[in-house]
C-alpha positions as a Markdown table, in Angstrom:
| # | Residue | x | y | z |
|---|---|---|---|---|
| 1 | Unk | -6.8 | 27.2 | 21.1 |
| 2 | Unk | -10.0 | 29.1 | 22.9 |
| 3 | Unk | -11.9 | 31.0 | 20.9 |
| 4 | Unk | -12.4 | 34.5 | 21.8 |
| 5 | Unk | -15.9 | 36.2 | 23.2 |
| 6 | Unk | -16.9 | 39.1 | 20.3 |
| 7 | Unk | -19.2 | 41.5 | 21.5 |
| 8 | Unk | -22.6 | 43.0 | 20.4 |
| 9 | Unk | -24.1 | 46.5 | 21.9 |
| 10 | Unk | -28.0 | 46.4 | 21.3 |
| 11 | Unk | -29.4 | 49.6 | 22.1 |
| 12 | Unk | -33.2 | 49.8 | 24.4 |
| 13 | Unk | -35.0 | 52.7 | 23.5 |
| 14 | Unk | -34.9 | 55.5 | 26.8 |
| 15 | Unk | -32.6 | 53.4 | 28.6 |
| 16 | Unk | -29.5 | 54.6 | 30.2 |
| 17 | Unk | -27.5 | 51.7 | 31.7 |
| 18 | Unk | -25.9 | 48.8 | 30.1 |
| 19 | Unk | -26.5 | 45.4 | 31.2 |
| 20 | Unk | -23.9 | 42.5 | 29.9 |
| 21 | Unk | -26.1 | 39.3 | 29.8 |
| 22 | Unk | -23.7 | 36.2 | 30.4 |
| 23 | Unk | -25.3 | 32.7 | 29.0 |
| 24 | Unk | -24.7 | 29.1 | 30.9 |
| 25 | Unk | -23.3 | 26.2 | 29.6 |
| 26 | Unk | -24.5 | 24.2 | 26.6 |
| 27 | Unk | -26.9 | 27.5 | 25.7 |
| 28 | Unk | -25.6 | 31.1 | 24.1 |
| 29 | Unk | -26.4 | 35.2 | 24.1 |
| 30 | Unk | -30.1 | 33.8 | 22.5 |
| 31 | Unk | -31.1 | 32.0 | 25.8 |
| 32 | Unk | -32.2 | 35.9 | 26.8 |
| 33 | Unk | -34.4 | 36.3 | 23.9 |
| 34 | Unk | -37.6 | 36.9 | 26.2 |
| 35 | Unk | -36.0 | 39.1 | 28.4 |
| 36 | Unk | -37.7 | 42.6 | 28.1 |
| 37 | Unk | -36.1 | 44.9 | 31.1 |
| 38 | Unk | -34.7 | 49.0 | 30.5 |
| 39 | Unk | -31.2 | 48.5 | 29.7 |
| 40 | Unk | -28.9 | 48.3 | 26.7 |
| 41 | Unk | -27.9 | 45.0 | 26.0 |
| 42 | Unk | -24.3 | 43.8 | 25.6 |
| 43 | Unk | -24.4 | 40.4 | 24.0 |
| 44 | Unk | -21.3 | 38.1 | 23.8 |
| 45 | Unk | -22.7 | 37.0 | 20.2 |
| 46 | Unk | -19.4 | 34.7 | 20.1 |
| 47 | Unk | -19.1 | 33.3 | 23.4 |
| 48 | Unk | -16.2 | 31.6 | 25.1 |
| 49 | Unk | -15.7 | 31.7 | 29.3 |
| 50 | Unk | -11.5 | 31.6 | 29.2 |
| 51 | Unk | -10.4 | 35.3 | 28.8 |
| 52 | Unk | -14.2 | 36.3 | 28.6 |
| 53 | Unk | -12.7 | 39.1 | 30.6 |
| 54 | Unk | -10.4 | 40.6 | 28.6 |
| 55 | Unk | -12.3 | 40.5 | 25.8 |
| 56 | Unk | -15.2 | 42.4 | 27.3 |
| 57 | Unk | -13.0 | 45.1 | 28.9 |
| 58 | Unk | -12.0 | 45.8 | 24.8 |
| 59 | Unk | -15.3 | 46.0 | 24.0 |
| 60 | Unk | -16.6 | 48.3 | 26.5 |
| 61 | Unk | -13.4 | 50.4 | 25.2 |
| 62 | Unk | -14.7 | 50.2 | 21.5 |
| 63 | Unk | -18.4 | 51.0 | 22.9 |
| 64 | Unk | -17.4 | 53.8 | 25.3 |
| 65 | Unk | -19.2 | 52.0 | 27.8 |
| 66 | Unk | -17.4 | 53.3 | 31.3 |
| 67 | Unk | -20.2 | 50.9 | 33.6 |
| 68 | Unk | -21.9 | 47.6 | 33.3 |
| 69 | Unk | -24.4 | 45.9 | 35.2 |
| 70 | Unk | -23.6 | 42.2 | 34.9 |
| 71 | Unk | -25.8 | 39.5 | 34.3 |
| 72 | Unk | -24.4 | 35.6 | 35.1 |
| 73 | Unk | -26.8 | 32.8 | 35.0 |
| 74 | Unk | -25.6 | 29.7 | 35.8 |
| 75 | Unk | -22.1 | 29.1 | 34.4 |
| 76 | Unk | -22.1 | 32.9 | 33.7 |
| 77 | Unk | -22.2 | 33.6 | 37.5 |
| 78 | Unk | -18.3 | 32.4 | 37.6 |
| 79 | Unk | -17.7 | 34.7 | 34.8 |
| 80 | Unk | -19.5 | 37.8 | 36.4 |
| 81 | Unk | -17.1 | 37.1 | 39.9 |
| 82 | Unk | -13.9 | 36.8 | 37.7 |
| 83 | Unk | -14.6 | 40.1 | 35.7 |
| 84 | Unk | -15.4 | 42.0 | 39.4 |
| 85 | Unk | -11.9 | 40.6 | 40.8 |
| 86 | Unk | -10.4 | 42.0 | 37.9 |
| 87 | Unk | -12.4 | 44.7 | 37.0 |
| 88 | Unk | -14.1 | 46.1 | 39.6 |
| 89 | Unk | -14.0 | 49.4 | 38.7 |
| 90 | Unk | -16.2 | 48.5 | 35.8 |
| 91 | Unk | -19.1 | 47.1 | 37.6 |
| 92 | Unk | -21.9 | 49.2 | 38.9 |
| 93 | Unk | -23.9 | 46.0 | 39.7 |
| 94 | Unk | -24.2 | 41.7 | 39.6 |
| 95 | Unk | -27.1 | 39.6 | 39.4 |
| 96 | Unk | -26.6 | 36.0 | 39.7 |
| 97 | Unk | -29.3 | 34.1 | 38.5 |
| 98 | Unk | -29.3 | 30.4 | 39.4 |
| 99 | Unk | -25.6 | 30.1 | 40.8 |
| 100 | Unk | -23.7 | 27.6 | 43.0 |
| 101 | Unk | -20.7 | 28.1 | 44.6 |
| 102 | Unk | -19.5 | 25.4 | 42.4 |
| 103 | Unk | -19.6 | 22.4 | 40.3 |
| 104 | Unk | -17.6 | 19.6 | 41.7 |
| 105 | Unk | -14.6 | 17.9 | 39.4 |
| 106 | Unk | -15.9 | 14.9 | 39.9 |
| 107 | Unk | -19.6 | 15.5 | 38.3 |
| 108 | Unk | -18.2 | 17.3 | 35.6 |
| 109 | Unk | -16.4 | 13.8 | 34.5 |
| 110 | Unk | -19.3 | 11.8 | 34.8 |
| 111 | Unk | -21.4 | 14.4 | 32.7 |
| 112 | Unk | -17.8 | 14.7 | 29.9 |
| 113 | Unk | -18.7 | 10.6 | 29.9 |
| 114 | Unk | -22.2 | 10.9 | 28.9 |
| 115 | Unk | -21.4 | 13.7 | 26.3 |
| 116 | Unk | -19.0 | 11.6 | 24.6 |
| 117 | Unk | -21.2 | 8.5 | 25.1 |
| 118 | Unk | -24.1 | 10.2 | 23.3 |
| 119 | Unk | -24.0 | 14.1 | 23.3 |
| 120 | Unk | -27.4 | 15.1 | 21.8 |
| 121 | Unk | -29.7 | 12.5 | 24.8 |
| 122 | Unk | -27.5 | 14.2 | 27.2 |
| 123 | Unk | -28.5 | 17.9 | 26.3 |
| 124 | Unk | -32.1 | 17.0 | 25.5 |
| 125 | Unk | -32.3 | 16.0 | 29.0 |
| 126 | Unk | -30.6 | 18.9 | 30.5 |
| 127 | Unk | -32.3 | 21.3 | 29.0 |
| 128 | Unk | -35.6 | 19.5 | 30.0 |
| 129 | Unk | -34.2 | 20.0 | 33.7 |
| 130 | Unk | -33.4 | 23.5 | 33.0 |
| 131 | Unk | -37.1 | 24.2 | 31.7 |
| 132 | Unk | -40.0 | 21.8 | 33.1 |
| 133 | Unk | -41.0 | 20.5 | 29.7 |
| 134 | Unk | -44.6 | 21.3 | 30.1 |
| 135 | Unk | -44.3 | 24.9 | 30.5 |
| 136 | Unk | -44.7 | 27.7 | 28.1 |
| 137 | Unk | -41.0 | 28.7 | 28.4 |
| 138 | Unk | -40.5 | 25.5 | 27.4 |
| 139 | Unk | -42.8 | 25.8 | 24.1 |
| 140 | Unk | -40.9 | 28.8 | 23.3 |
| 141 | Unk | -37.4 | 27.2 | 23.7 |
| 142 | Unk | -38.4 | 24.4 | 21.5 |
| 143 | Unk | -39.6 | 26.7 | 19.1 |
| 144 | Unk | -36.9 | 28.7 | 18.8 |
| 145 | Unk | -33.2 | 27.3 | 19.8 |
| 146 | Unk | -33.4 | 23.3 | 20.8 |
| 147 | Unk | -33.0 | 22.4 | 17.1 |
| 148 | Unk | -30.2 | 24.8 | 17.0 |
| 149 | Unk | -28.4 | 24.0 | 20.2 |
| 150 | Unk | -29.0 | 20.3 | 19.8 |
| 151 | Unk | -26.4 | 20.6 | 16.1 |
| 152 | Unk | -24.2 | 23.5 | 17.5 |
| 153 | Unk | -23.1 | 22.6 | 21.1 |
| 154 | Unk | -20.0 | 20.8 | 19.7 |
| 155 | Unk | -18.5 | 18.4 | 21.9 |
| 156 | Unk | -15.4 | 19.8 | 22.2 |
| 157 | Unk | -16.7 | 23.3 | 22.7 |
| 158 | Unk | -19.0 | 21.3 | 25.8 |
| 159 | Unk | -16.4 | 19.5 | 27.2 |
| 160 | Unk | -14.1 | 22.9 | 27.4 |
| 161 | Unk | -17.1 | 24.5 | 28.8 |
| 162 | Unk | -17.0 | 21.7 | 31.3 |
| 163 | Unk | -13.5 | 22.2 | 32.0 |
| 164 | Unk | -13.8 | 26.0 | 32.9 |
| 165 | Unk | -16.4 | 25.3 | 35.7 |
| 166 | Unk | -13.9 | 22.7 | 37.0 |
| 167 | Unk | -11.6 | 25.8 | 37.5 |
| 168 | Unk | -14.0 | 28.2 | 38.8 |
| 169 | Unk | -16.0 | 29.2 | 41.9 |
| 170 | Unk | -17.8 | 32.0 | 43.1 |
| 171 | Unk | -15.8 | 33.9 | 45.5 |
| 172 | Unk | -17.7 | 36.1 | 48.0 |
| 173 | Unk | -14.7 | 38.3 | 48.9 |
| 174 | Unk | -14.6 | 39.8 | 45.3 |
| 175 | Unk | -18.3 | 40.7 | 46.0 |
| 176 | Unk | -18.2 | 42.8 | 49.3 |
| 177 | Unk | -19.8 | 46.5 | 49.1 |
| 178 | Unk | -20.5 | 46.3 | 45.8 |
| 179 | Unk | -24.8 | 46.0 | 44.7 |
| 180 | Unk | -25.2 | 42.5 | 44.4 |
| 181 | Unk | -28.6 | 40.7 | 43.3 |
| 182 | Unk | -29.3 | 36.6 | 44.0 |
| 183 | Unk | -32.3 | 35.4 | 42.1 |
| 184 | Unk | -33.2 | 31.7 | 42.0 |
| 185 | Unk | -36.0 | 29.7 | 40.7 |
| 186 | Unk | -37.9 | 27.6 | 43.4 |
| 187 | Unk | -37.8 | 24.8 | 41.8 |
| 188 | Unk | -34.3 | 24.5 | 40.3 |
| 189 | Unk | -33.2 | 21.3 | 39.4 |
| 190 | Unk | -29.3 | 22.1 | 38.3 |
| 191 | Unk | -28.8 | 24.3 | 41.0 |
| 192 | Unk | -30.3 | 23.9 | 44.4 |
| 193 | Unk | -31.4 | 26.8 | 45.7 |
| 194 | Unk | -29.6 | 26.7 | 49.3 |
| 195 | Unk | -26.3 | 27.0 | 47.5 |
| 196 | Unk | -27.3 | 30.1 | 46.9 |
| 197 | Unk | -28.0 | 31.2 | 49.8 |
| 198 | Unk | -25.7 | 30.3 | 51.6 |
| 199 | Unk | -23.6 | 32.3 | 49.0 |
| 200 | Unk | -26.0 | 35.5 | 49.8 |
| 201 | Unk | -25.3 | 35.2 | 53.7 |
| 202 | Unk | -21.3 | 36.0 | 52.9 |
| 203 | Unk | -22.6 | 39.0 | 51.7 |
| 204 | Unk | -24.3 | 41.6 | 54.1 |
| 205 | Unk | -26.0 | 44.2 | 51.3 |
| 206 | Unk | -26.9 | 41.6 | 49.2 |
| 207 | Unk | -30.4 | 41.2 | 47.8 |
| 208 | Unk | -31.9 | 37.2 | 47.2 |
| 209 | Unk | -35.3 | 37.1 | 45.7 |
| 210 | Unk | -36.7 | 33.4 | 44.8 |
| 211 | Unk | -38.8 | 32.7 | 42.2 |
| 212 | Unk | -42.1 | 30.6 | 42.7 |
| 213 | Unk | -42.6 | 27.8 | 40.4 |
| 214 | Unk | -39.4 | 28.6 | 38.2 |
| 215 | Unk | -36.7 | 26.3 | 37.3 |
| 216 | Unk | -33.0 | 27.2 | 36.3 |
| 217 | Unk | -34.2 | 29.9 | 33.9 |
| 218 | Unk | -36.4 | 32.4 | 35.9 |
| 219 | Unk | -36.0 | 35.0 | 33.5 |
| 220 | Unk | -38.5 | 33.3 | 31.2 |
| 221 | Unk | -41.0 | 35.0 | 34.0 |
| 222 | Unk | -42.8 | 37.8 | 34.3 |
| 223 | Unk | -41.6 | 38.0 | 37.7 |
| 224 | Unk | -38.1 | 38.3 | 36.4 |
| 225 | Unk | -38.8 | 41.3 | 34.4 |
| 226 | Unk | -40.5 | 43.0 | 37.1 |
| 227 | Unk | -37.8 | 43.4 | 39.4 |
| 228 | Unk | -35.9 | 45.6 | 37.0 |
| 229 | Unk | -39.2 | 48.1 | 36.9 |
């Protein structure tokens, strides 16, 4: 049994547009904490990627929301492209933020290996590869959501997590003519940056903006914020 996405509209004062924020694996809606751009927020405080969907497009019925942008970082990237095949009309916008095309079968079993072997190492390292460990970001993650992350990421929760990516790719077809945004940290670990674009290459209008010196969370920049000024 998956367990639905629920839905949280957090409202930014003079703001017009609504942005849905979509986490990456093994980390939730709080991973955005630091963001600070002009848009209403629409958190999925209970998260789940199978039917994520169809769950959102009841939420932006009980929210008279008619438009999103979409946020998907990481994992959430393969969200954001399934919710524009199905949903297009929905959109006004995507920004990827450290995407692949995908995540090979293959590498997804070694890491469902290490989980079960010993599930909190494995995260403790990851997340040190998401955020280089002697950064401020970093500082403020430890601070505020390893501890948490490390006792709530259960393994069966990880491992379905793992099993969804299996599934999924990012399809550029879904993505022509509509305002579509790459942005990747320069020195992302998880995600190589050439993935990305050669994703952004498919698509003519597309924006890519790379991010000096971040890893596979540039939104902890300054830089980040700025490009929604």
């Amino acid at each position: 049994t998956f367990r639905m996405s629920k839905f949280k509209l957090i409202s930014t004062p003079g703001a017009k547009d609504t942005m849905l924020l979509i986490p990456g694996w093994a980390t939730d809606y709080r991973i955005f904490n630091a963001l600070n751009i002009n848009y209403n927020y629409l958190l999925p405080v209970e998260f789940s990627p199978f039917m994520f969907s169809e769950d959102l497009l009841a939420a932006m019925k009980e929210n008279s929301i008619k438009k999103i942008s979409v946020l998907g970082w990481s994992m959430g990237g393969f969200i954001a492209c399934d919710i524009v095949s199905k949903y297009r009309d929905c959109v006004n916008e995507v920004i990827f933020v450290g995407v692949r095309r995908r995540y090979e079968k293959t590498d997804n079993e070694k890491i469902k290996t290490l989980l079960i072997k010993n599930r909190k190492a494995f995260l403790h390292k990851f997340y040190k590869d998401c955020i280089s460990a002697d950064s401020e970001a970093y500082k403020w993650f430890r601070a505020h959501l390893l501890k948490d992350y490390l006792e709530s990421m259960s393994l069966d929760y990880l491992l379905g997590e793992l099993d969804y990516l299996s599934g999924h790719q990012i399809e550029p077809k879904y993505l022509e003519g509509l305002k579509v945004t790459f942005v990747h940290g320069r020195k992302d670990r998880i995600a190589p940056i050439e993935e990305a674009m050669v994703l952004k290459e498919a698509l003519p209008q597309a924006r890519f903006i790379s991010i000096e010196g971040a890893g596979h969370i540039p939104f902890f920049t300054q830089e980040f914020n700025r490009l929604f000024l």
